[in-house]
N, C-alpha and C positions, 0 to 999 in steps of 0.2 A: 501572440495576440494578448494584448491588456485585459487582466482581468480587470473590470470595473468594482468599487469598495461600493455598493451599494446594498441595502441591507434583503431586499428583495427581487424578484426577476422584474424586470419591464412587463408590461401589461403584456404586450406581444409574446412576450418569452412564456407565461403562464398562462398564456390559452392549450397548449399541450403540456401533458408530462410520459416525456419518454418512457420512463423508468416504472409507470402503474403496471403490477401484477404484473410485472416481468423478474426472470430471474439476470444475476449478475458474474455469472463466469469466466470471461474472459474480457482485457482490454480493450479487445478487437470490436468488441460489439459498441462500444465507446466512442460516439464521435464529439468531435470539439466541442459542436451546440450543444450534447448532452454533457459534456462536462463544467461545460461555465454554467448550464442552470443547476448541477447540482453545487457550484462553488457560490451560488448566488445564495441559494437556499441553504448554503454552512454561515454565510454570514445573516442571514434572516436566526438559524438556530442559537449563535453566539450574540448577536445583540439578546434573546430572547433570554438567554441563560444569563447575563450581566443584568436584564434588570427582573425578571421575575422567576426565576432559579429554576423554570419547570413548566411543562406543561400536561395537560389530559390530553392531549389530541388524538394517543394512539388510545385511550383506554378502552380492556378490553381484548386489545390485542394480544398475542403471545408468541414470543421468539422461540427457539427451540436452538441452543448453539451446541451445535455436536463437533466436539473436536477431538479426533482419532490420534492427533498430535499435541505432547502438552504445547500450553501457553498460557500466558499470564497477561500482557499487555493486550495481546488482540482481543483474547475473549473478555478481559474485562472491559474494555472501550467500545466493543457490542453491548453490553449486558447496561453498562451504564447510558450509553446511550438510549437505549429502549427504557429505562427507567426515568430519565428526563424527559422522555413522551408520554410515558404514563402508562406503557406496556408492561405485559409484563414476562418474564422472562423460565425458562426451561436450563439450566445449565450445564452441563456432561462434559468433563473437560478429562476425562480420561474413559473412553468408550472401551476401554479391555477389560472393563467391569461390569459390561452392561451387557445384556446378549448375543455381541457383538463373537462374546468369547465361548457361546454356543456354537457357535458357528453362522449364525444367520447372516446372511447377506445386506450387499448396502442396499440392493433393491427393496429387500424388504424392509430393513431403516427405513428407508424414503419413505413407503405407503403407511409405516406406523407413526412415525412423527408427521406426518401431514394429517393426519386425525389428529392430531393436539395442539399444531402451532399453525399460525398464518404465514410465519415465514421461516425459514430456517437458514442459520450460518455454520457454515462447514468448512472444518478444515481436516485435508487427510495427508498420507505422508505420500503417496502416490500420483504421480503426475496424471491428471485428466478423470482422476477417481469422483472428483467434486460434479464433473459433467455429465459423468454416466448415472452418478445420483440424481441428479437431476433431473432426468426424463423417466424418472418414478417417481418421482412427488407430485403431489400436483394443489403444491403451493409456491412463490416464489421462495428460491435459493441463492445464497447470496456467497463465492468462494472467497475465503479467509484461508484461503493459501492450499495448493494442491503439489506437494510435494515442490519437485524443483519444478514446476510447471509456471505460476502465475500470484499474483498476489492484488486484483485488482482495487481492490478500496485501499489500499498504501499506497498504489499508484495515485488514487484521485488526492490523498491528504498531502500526500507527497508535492502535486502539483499545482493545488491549491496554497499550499506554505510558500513554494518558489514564487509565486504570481505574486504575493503579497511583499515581497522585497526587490523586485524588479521591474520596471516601467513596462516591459516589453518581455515576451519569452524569446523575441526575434533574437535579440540583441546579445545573450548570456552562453556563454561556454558549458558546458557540463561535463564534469568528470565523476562518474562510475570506477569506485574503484574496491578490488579485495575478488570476492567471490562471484565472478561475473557467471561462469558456468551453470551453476547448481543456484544460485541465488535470483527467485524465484520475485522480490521485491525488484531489483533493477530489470529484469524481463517487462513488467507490464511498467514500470516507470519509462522505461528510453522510450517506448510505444508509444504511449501519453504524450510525452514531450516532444514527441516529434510531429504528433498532432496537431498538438498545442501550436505549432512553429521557433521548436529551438532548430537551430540551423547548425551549431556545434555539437560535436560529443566529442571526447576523451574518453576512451573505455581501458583500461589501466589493470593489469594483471598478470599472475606468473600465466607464461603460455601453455600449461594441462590447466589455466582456470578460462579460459578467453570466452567471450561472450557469443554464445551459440548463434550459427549459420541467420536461422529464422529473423530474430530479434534485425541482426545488421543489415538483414537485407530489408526489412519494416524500417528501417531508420535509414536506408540509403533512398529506399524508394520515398521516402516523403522532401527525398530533397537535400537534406542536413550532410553535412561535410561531419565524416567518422575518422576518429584516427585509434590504433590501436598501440599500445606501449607497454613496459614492464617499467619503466622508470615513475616512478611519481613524483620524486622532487625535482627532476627537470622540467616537469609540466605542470607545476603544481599553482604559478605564479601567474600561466594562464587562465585559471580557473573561477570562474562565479560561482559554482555551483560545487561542493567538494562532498562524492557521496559514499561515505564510508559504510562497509562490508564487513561480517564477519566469513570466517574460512568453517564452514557447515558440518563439523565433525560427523553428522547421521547421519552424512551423503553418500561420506567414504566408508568402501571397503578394506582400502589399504591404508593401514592404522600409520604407518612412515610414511608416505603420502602424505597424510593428513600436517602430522608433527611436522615435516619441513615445509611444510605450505602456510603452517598457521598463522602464521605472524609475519609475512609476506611485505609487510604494508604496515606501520606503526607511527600514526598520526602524533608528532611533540609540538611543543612548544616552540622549540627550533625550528621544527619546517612550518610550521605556521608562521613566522615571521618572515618565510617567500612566498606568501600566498597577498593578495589582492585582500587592502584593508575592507571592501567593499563583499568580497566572498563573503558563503555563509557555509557552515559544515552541516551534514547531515547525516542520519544514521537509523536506522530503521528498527534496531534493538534488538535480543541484545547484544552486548558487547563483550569481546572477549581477550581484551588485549591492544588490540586495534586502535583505540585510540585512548592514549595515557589519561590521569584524570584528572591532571594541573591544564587538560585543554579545556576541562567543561568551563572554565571558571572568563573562557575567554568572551568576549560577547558574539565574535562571529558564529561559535557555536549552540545548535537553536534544538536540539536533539531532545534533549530534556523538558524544553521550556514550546515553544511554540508547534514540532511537529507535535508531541503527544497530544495536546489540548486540541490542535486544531483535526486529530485522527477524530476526536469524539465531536466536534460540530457537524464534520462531513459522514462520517456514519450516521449521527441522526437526519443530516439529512437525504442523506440515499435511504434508511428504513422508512422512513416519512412519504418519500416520493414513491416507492414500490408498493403503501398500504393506506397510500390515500391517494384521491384525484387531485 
Protein backbone atom coordinates (compact mmCIF):
# COMPACT_ATOMS: atom_id res chain seq x y z
CA UNK A 1 0.00 0.00 0.00
CA UNK A 2 1.47 3.53 -1.11
CA UNK A 3 2.53 5.53 1.46
CA UNK A 4 1.40 9.07 0.49
CA UNK A 5 4.49 11.98 0.78
CA UNK A 6 2.26 14.16 2.36
CA UNK A 7 3.41 16.25 5.18
CA UNK A 8 0.25 15.68 7.50
CA UNK A 9 -2.58 13.09 8.04
CA UNK A 10 -5.92 13.99 5.93
CA UNK A 11 -8.49 15.56 7.92
CA UNK A 12 -10.15 12.22 8.31
CA UNK A 13 -7.08 10.49 9.34
CA UNK A 14 -6.69 12.98 12.48
CA UNK A 15 -9.98 12.97 13.95
CA UNK A 16 -8.55 9.78 16.00
CA UNK A 17 -5.13 9.02 17.32
CA UNK A 18 -4.63 5.34 17.90
CA UNK A 19 -1.58 5.64 19.76
CA UNK A 20 -2.82 8.37 22.84
CA UNK A 21 -1.87 7.06 26.21
CA UNK A 22 -1.16 3.77 25.01
CA UNK A 23 1.76 1.80 25.30
CA UNK A 24 3.84 0.09 22.35
CA UNK A 25 4.94 -3.50 22.77
CA UNK A 26 4.50 -5.52 20.14
CA UNK A 27 4.00 -5.14 16.23
CA UNK A 28 0.95 -7.15 16.49
CA UNK A 29 -0.95 -4.34 18.17
CA UNK A 30 0.06 -2.38 14.85
CA UNK A 31 -2.41 -2.22 12.23
CA UNK A 32 -1.72 -0.77 8.68
CA UNK A 33 -4.05 2.51 9.46
CA UNK A 34 -2.06 3.06 12.50
CA UNK A 35 1.01 2.86 10.79
CA UNK A 36 0.56 5.28 7.76
CA UNK A 37 -0.75 7.76 10.27
CA UNK A 38 2.28 7.55 12.32
CA UNK A 39 4.42 7.63 8.79
CA UNK A 40 2.29 10.73 8.00
CA UNK A 41 3.09 12.27 11.15
CA UNK A 42 7.28 11.45 10.57
CA UNK A 43 6.88 13.49 7.72
CA UNK A 44 4.78 16.39 9.27
CA UNK A 45 8.05 15.93 12.08
CA UNK A 46 10.87 16.15 9.25
CA UNK A 47 9.36 19.09 7.20
CA UNK A 48 9.08 20.51 10.89
CA UNK A 49 12.85 19.90 11.57
CA UNK A 50 14.12 21.24 7.85
CA UNK A 51 12.52 24.36 8.51
CA UNK A 52 12.32 25.39 12.28
CA UNK A 53 14.79 22.85 14.03
CA UNK A 54 12.44 22.22 17.05
CA UNK A 55 9.69 22.39 18.74
CA UNK A 56 7.72 22.96 22.42
CA UNK A 57 4.98 20.79 21.85
CA UNK A 58 5.94 18.15 24.31
CA UNK A 59 7.28 20.84 27.05
CA UNK A 60 7.15 19.67 30.24
CA UNK A 61 7.17 16.29 29.47
CA UNK A 62 9.61 13.79 30.61
CA UNK A 63 10.88 10.43 29.01
CA UNK A 64 12.47 8.02 31.26
CA UNK A 65 14.73 5.46 28.72
CA UNK A 66 15.68 2.60 30.84
CA UNK A 67 17.93 0.30 29.02
CA UNK A 68 18.96 -2.92 30.90
CA UNK A 69 20.92 -3.62 27.43
CA UNK A 70 23.78 -1.16 26.19
CA UNK A 71 23.02 0.91 23.29
CA UNK A 72 23.98 3.91 21.60
CA UNK A 73 21.94 4.36 18.46
CA UNK A 74 18.37 3.54 19.80
CA UNK A 75 18.65 5.25 22.96
CA UNK A 76 20.06 8.18 21.44
CA UNK A 77 17.46 8.55 18.67
CA UNK A 78 14.72 8.52 21.79
CA UNK A 79 16.46 10.96 23.71
CA UNK A 80 17.07 13.27 20.68
CA UNK A 81 13.93 12.89 19.49
CA UNK A 82 12.02 13.94 22.81
CA UNK A 83 14.53 16.97 22.72
CA UNK A 84 13.15 18.15 19.35
CA UNK A 85 9.71 18.10 21.11
CA UNK A 86 10.78 20.03 23.84
CA UNK A 87 10.69 17.17 26.36
CA UNK A 88 12.66 16.45 28.40
CA UNK A 89 14.51 13.43 29.10
CA UNK A 90 15.61 10.65 32.17
CA UNK A 91 18.58 8.69 30.68
CA UNK A 92 19.98 4.98 32.31
CA UNK A 93 21.61 3.24 29.74
CA UNK A 94 23.28 0.93 31.95
CA UNK A 95 20.73 -0.21 34.80
CA UNK A 96 23.42 -2.57 36.66
CA UNK A 97 24.25 0.58 38.32
CA UNK A 98 21.04 1.60 39.56
CA UNK A 99 18.92 -0.45 41.99
CA UNK A 100 18.40 -2.67 39.82
CA UNK A 101 21.71 -4.30 41.29
CA UNK A 102 19.93 -4.35 44.81
CA UNK A 103 18.03 -6.56 43.74
CA UNK A 104 14.72 -4.75 43.19
CA UNK A 105 12.46 -5.92 40.52
CA UNK A 106 11.29 -4.67 37.19
CA UNK A 107 7.91 -4.37 38.89
CA UNK A 108 9.06 -2.07 41.14
CA UNK A 109 11.10 -0.16 38.21
CA UNK A 110 7.83 0.19 36.64
CA UNK A 111 5.82 2.10 39.77
CA UNK A 112 9.08 4.17 40.55
CA UNK A 113 9.86 5.61 37.03
CA UNK A 114 6.20 6.27 36.47
CA UNK A 115 6.29 8.88 39.36
CA UNK A 116 8.81 10.68 37.24
CA UNK A 117 8.26 10.35 33.61
CA UNK A 118 5.09 10.43 31.33
CA UNK A 119 6.52 7.84 29.24
CA UNK A 120 9.04 5.33 29.44
CA UNK A 121 11.37 3.40 26.81
CA UNK A 122 12.65 0.21 27.64
CA UNK A 123 14.89 -2.03 26.45
CA UNK A 124 15.81 -5.47 28.13
CA UNK A 125 17.85 -8.37 27.16
CA UNK A 126 14.89 -10.90 27.95
CA UNK A 127 12.26 -11.74 25.64
CA UNK A 128 8.67 -10.42 26.74
CA UNK A 129 10.49 -8.71 29.85
CA UNK A 130 9.42 -5.09 28.42
CA UNK A 131 5.50 -6.51 28.66
CA UNK A 132 5.61 -7.63 31.88
CA UNK A 133 6.90 -4.08 32.81
CA UNK A 134 4.46 -2.93 31.42
CA UNK A 135 1.52 -3.80 33.40
CA UNK A 136 3.09 -1.91 36.34
CA UNK A 137 3.51 1.29 35.15
CA UNK A 138 0.96 3.22 34.66
CA UNK A 139 2.22 5.41 32.30
CA UNK A 140 2.79 4.58 28.54
CA UNK A 141 5.65 2.27 27.55
CA UNK A 142 7.29 2.19 24.50
CA UNK A 143 9.63 -1.50 23.75
CA UNK A 144 13.03 -0.56 22.29
CA UNK A 145 13.81 -4.06 22.03
CA UNK A 146 13.16 -7.18 24.39
CA UNK A 147 15.84 -9.39 23.93
CA UNK A 148 15.47 -11.67 20.76
CA UNK A 149 11.74 -10.96 21.18
CA UNK A 150 10.61 -7.76 19.22
CA UNK A 151 11.99 -4.53 18.17
CA UNK A 152 8.66 -2.42 17.20
CA UNK A 153 9.67 1.23 16.26
CA UNK A 154 12.72 -0.16 13.90
CA UNK A 155 10.04 -2.03 12.52
CA UNK A 156 7.84 1.30 11.83
CA UNK A 157 11.39 3.51 10.63
CA UNK A 158 12.09 0.51 8.83
CA UNK A 159 8.90 0.58 6.94
CA UNK A 160 8.53 4.00 6.60
CA UNK A 161 12.26 4.31 4.84
CA UNK A 162 10.99 1.21 2.36
CA UNK A 163 7.69 3.25 1.44
CA UNK A 164 9.62 6.24 0.55
CA UNK A 165 11.70 4.28 -2.39
CA UNK A 166 9.03 2.27 -3.72
CA UNK A 167 5.60 3.12 -5.53
CA UNK A 168 3.87 0.23 -3.90
CA UNK A 169 4.82 -2.22 -1.02
CA UNK A 170 2.62 -4.73 -3.31
CA UNK A 171 5.20 -4.84 -5.83
CA UNK A 172 8.87 -5.31 -3.91
CA UNK A 173 10.76 -8.65 -2.92
CA UNK A 174 12.35 -8.53 0.47
CA UNK A 175 15.07 -10.37 1.61
CA UNK A 176 15.93 -10.84 5.42
CA UNK A 177 19.12 -11.90 5.74
CA UNK A 178 22.02 -12.98 8.65
CA UNK A 179 20.53 -13.40 11.93
CA UNK A 180 16.84 -14.25 11.36
CA UNK A 181 16.47 -16.38 14.66
CA UNK A 182 17.58 -14.33 17.56
CA UNK A 183 17.29 -11.05 15.55
CA UNK A 184 14.59 -9.34 17.23
CA UNK A 185 14.67 -6.17 14.44
CA UNK A 186 13.54 -8.50 11.45
CA UNK A 187 10.75 -10.35 13.83
CA UNK A 188 8.51 -7.05 14.01
CA UNK A 189 9.73 -5.81 10.39
CA UNK A 190 8.54 -9.06 8.18
CA UNK A 191 5.10 -8.42 10.59
CA UNK A 192 4.93 -4.78 9.48
CA UNK A 193 5.51 -5.59 5.84
CA UNK A 194 3.29 -7.98 5.48
CA UNK A 195 0.72 -5.76 6.82
CA UNK A 196 1.71 -3.20 4.89
CA UNK A 197 1.08 -5.80 1.69
CA UNK A 198 4.65 -6.99 0.66
CA UNK A 199 3.56 -10.23 -1.11
CA UNK A 200 7.51 -11.42 -1.21
CA UNK A 201 9.95 -12.50 1.37
CA UNK A 202 13.33 -14.04 0.93
CA UNK A 203 14.33 -15.06 4.50
CA UNK A 204 18.03 -16.06 3.91
CA UNK A 205 20.24 -17.89 6.69
CA UNK A 206 22.40 -20.66 7.93
CA UNK A 207 19.70 -23.28 8.93
CA UNK A 208 20.50 -23.09 13.32
CA UNK A 209 19.65 -19.25 12.30
CA UNK A 210 16.09 -19.76 10.29
CA UNK A 211 13.35 -17.40 11.13
CA UNK A 212 11.19 -18.57 13.96
CA UNK A 213 7.87 -20.78 13.54
CA UNK A 214 5.66 -17.61 14.72
CA UNK A 215 6.99 -14.79 12.52
CA UNK A 216 6.32 -17.37 9.08
CA UNK A 217 3.31 -18.15 9.87
CA UNK A 218 2.35 -14.00 10.44
CA UNK A 219 3.76 -13.75 7.10
CA UNK A 220 2.02 -16.74 5.33
CA UNK A 221 -1.18 -15.94 6.79
CA UNK A 222 -1.26 -12.23 5.47
CA UNK A 223 -0.96 -13.72 2.14
CA UNK A 224 2.87 -13.08 0.88
CA UNK A 225 4.68 -15.93 -0.88
CA UNK A 226 7.95 -16.84 1.74
CA UNK A 227 10.80 -18.69 0.49
CA UNK A 228 13.45 -19.91 2.83
CA UNK A 229 17.34 -20.28 1.63
CA UNK A 230 21.05 -20.41 2.79
CA UNK A 231 22.35 -19.02 -0.58
CA UNK A 232 22.39 -15.26 -0.97
CA UNK A 233 24.02 -14.65 -3.98
CA UNK A 234 21.76 -16.78 -5.82
CA UNK A 235 18.81 -14.78 -4.69
CA UNK A 236 20.27 -11.72 -4.31
CA UNK A 237 19.46 -10.25 -7.88
CA UNK A 238 15.90 -10.96 -6.99
CA UNK A 239 15.80 -8.61 -4.34
CA UNK A 240 14.39 -4.86 -3.72
CA UNK A 241 14.85 -4.87 -0.48
CA UNK A 242 18.30 -6.34 0.92
CA UNK A 243 18.27 -6.52 4.82
CA UNK A 244 21.36 -7.03 6.25
CA UNK A 245 21.86 -8.68 9.95
CA UNK A 246 24.34 -9.12 12.28
CA UNK A 247 25.11 -12.69 13.94
CA UNK A 248 24.21 -11.56 17.87
CA UNK A 249 27.23 -12.77 19.77
CA UNK A 250 24.79 -12.20 23.47
CA UNK A 251 22.41 -14.63 22.16
CA UNK A 252 24.87 -17.42 22.01
CA UNK A 253 25.87 -19.82 24.58
CA UNK A 254 28.02 -21.70 22.48
CA UNK A 255 31.05 -19.47 21.87
CA UNK A 256 32.10 -21.94 18.20
CA UNK A 257 28.55 -21.61 17.26
CA UNK A 258 28.77 -18.20 17.37
CA UNK A 259 32.57 -18.00 15.45
CA UNK A 260 31.30 -20.25 12.60
CA UNK A 261 28.14 -18.49 12.16
CA UNK A 262 29.53 -14.93 12.39
CA UNK A 263 30.17 -14.07 9.21
CA UNK A 264 27.74 -16.38 7.47
CA UNK A 265 26.78 -13.61 4.98
CA UNK A 266 29.38 -10.71 3.89
CA UNK A 267 27.72 -8.05 1.79
CA UNK A 268 30.99 -6.88 -1.19
CA UNK A 269 31.09 -4.90 -3.77
CA UNK A 270 31.05 -7.85 -5.99
CA UNK A 271 27.79 -9.21 -5.05
CA UNK A 272 26.40 -6.09 -5.14
CA UNK A 273 26.92 -5.71 -8.73
CA UNK A 274 24.03 -8.95 -8.91
CA UNK A 275 21.78 -7.11 -7.13
CA UNK A 276 18.99 -4.93 -8.94
CA UNK A 277 20.33 -1.36 -9.65
CA UNK A 278 16.94 -0.21 -8.19
CA UNK A 279 17.60 -2.33 -4.61
CA UNK A 280 18.30 -0.36 -1.67
CA UNK A 281 20.42 -2.12 1.38
CA UNK A 282 19.61 -1.98 4.79
CA UNK A 283 20.93 -2.52 8.09
CA UNK A 284 19.57 -1.97 11.50
CA UNK A 285 23.16 -1.44 13.23
CA UNK A 286 25.42 -2.21 14.38
CA UNK A 287 27.63 -3.91 12.22
CA UNK A 288 30.00 -6.46 12.56
CA UNK A 289 31.54 -7.52 9.49
CA UNK A 290 28.57 -8.21 7.58
CA UNK A 291 28.85 -5.74 5.39
CA UNK A 292 32.51 -4.53 3.93
CA UNK A 293 32.92 -0.68 3.97
CA UNK A 294 33.82 -0.01 0.26
CA UNK A 295 29.71 -0.85 0.14
CA UNK A 296 28.56 2.23 2.17
CA UNK A 297 29.98 4.48 -0.38
CA UNK A 298 27.59 2.79 -2.85
CA UNK A 299 24.32 4.74 -3.24
CA UNK A 300 21.91 1.77 -2.97
CA UNK A 301 23.12 1.77 0.33
CA UNK A 302 20.80 3.97 2.83
CA UNK A 303 21.91 2.49 6.46
CA UNK A 304 23.82 5.39 7.49
CA UNK A 305 22.19 8.11 5.53
CA UNK A 306 18.32 7.71 5.42
CA UNK A 307 17.25 4.80 7.88
CA UNK A 308 18.98 6.61 10.99
CA UNK A 309 17.43 10.19 10.32
CA UNK A 310 14.41 8.87 9.38
CA UNK A 311 14.41 6.25 13.00
CA UNK A 312 14.31 9.97 14.73
CA UNK A 313 11.30 11.60 12.70
CA UNK A 314 9.32 8.36 13.38
CA UNK A 315 10.13 8.32 17.08
CA UNK A 316 9.23 11.66 17.50
CA UNK A 317 6.41 10.92 15.88
CA UNK A 318 5.02 7.92 17.90
CA UNK A 319 6.23 9.92 21.26
CA UNK A 320 4.14 12.91 20.03
CA UNK A 321 1.05 10.77 19.16
CA UNK A 322 1.13 8.61 22.68
CA UNK A 323 1.43 12.16 24.78
CA UNK A 324 -0.73 14.19 22.95
CA UNK A 325 -4.33 14.19 21.33
Amino acid sequence: MEIKKRAFPRKEDSMTNPFFGKSVITIDSVSPEDARKVFAQADAMKRMRETEGATNVLLGKVMAALFYEPSSRTLTSFITSMQRLGGGFVPLNNMAVTSVAKGETIHDTARVFSSYADIIVMRHPEKGAVGEFAKFASVPVVNAGDGSGEHPTQALLDSYTIGKHFKSFEGITVGMVGDLLYGRTVHSLSKMLAKLGVKKFVFISPSELRMPKDVCEAVQKSGADMRETENLTEVISSLDVIYMTRVQKERFSDHEKYERLKLAYILTPALMDKAKKTSIVMHPLPRVGEITPDVDTDKRAIYFTEEMRNGMYVRMALIKMILTK
